[in-house]
N, C-alpha and C positions, 0 to 999 in steps of 0.2 A: 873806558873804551875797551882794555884786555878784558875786564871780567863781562863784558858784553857778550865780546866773541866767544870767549870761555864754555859762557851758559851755552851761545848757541851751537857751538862743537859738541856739549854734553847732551844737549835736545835731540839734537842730530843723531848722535851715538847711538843714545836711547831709541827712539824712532825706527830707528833701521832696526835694533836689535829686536823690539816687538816686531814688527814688522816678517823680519827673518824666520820668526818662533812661528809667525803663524803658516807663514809660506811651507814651511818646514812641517807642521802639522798637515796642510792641506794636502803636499805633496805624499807623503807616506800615505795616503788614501789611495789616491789616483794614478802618482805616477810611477815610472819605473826608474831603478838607478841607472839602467843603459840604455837608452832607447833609441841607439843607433844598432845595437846587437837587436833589437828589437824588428828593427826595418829590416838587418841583414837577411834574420831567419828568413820573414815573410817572405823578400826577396828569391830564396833559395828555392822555398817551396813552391812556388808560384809559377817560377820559371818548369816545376818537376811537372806540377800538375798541369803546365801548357802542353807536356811536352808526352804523358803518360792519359791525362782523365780526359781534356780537351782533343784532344788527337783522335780518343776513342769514340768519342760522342758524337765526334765528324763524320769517322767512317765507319760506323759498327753495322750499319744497313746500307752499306755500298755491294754493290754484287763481287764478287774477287776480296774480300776483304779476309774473309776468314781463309783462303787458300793462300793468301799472301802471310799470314802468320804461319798458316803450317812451314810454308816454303822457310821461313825465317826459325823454324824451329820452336814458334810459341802457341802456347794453346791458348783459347779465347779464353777460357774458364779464368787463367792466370793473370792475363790483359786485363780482362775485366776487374779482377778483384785489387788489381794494382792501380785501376784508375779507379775505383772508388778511395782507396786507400787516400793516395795523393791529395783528394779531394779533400778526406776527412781533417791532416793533416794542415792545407792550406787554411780551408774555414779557422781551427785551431787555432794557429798564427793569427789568422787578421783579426779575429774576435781579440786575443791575446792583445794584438796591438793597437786598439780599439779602447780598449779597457785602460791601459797602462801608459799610453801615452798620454802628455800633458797637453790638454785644448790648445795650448800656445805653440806646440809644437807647429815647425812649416808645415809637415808631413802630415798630419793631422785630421784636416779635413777632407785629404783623398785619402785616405786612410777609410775614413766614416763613409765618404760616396761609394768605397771601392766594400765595402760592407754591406752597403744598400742595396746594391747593384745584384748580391746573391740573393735576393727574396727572390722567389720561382716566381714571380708577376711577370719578372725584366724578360724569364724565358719557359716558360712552360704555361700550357694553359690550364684554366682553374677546374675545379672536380675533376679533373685526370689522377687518375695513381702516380705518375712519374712527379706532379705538383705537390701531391701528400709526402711522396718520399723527400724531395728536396727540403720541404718546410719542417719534415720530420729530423733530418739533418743539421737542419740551423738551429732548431730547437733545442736537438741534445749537443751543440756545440758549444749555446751560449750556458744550458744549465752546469755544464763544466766549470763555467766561470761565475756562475753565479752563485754556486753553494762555498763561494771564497766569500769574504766580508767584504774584501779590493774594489770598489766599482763606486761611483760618485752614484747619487742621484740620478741627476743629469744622463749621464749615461745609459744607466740602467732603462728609464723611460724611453730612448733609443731605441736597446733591445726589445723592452715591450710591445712599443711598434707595431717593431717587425714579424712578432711571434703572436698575432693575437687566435686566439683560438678561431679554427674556419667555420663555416656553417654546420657541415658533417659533425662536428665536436657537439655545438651546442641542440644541435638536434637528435644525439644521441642523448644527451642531459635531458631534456625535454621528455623522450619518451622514458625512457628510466624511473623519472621522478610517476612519471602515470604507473609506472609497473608493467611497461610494455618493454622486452628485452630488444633490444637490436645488437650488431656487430661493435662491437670496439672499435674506438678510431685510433688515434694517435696520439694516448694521453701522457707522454709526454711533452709535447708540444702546450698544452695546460698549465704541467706542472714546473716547466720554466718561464711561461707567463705567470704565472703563481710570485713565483719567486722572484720574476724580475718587477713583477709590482710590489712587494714586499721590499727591494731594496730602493724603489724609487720612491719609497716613503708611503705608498698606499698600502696601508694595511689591511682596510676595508675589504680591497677587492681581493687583495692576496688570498685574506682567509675566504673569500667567497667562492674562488676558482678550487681552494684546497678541497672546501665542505663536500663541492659535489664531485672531487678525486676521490673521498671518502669514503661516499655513499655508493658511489659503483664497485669500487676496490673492495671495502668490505663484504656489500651480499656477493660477490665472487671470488671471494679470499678460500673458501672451505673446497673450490675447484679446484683439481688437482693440474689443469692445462692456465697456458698461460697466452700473452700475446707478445709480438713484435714491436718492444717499446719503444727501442730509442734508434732501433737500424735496422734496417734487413737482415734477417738472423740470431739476432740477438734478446733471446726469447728470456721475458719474464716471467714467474708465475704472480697471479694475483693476490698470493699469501706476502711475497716477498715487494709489489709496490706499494700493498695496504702499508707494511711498515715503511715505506719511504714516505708516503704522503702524512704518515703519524708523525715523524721526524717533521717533515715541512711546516708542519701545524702546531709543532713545539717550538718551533723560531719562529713563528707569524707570532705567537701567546708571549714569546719572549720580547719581545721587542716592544708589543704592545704594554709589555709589564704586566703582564698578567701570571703571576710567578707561577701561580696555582694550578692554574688550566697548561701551565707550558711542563708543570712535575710531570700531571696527569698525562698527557697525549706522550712525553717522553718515556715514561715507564710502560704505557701499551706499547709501544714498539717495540722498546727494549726486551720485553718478554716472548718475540718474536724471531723467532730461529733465523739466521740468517749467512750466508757463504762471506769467508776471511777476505777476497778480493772488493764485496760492496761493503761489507762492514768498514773498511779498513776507506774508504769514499766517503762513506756518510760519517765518520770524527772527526770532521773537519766543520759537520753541523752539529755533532753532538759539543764538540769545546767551544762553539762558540755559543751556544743553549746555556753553557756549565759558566760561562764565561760573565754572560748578561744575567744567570740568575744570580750570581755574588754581586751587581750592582746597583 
């Protein structure tokens, strides 16, 4: 009867200890070690941007509005750039805590609604510029967090979603491939759908969205002007995204295991001049590229 119980203390032991190892494994993916410091941030921010981006968006075409800041000592220029700010910052957080927190989490699922809820669908109407900009916004929100490894499947397909490239995109692709130029849209918004089907396991369609960031990036790379990629103001040239979409198409090659094609498209890019602030961004793709070619 003791060695019964014995065995089944030691099954037990065992059990739970597998068990632990994998919990333990899954969680170093997904989740975070504080994820109550995780909700605080959000918390924080959210309250700023009610109180800063929300506030302005109320009244920014109210008549008296801009005299009530003078009166108050603030210029719109300042307002405004503080409520976009705020904004950028919240997205940051909830993507953040979106990504990191564990499905089991309480908080969790309003967490992902309160995520949802930012697609410009809930508030801005569609082929408007203020809908391009908000979509362009979540875009390079979530490709922040996507060029980390951190993010389950699961998740990733989420963000996918929410970012899928709009008409305007693919109908600039369309005329392109005929050899007919039109305006740039918002290819970033692409290239974190790119990416966010690359970590949901589609590699397929990853490299498919990449090929045609390639094909416009490149015949416009020898231009000396650039566009508005990832925000209002924040001007690329198209020498300098051709090498980011080279980079993106050496982790789609990597992951597929295709060692060969992931050297190549890494080494064009590498050979590509490029500033210490996005360099210093994109080695977080290049060691994970160096990472998955030694396995």
């Amino acid at each position: 009867m003791n060695q019964n119980k014995i065995r089944l203390v030691a099954f037990c032991f065992i059990l739970g200890f597998v068990f632990s190892k994998h919990s333990l494994a899954t969680d170093k993916i997904i989740a975070h070690p504080n994820s109550e410091e995780l909700l605080d941030e959000l918390n924080i921010v959210r309250d700023l941007k009610q109180k800063k981006h929300d506030h302005f968006e109320i009244n920014k075409w109210k008549p008296g509005f801009r005299k009530l800041l003078e009166e108050n000592g603030e210029k719109w220029s300042t307002t405004h750039r503080q409520a976009k700010d705020t904004l950028e910052e919240y997205l940051s957080k909830l993507a953040s805590a979106y990504i990191n927190l564990p499905e089991s989490h309480p908080s969790f699922q309003n967490v992902k609604s309160e995520l949802l809820s930012q697609h410009p669908k809930f508030n801005k109407k569609k082929l408007t510029e203020s809908y391009r900009i908000n979509l362009t916004l979540l875009a390079n929100t979530f490709h922040n967090e996507l060029i980390k490894e951190k993010i389950s499947q699961k998740k990733a397909s989420f963000l996918a979603d929410l970012i899928k490239p709009t008409g305007s995109i693919k109908f600039e692709d369309r005329m392109r491939l005929i050899g007919i130029t039109v305006e740039p849209q918002s290819w970033i918004i692409q290239a974190a759908y790119s990416l966010a089907q690359l970590r949901a396991g589609n590699i397929s369609t990853a490299r498919k969205e990449n090929v045609k960031l390639l094909r416009k990036s490149e015949k416009l790379s020898k231009k000396g002007n650039g566009i508005n990629y990832r925000k209002e103001g924040d001007v690329r040239t198209y020498q300098s995204l051709y090498r980011e979409y080279l980079l993106h198409r050496a982790l789609i090659e990597s992951h597929a295991k295709e060692k060969g094609l992931a050297k190549k498209y890494l080494t064009r890019s590498l050979k590509i001049e490029e500033n210490k602030e996005i360099k210093s961004e994109q080695n977080l793709i290049i060691r994970e590229i160096n990472s998955l070619s030694k396995s």
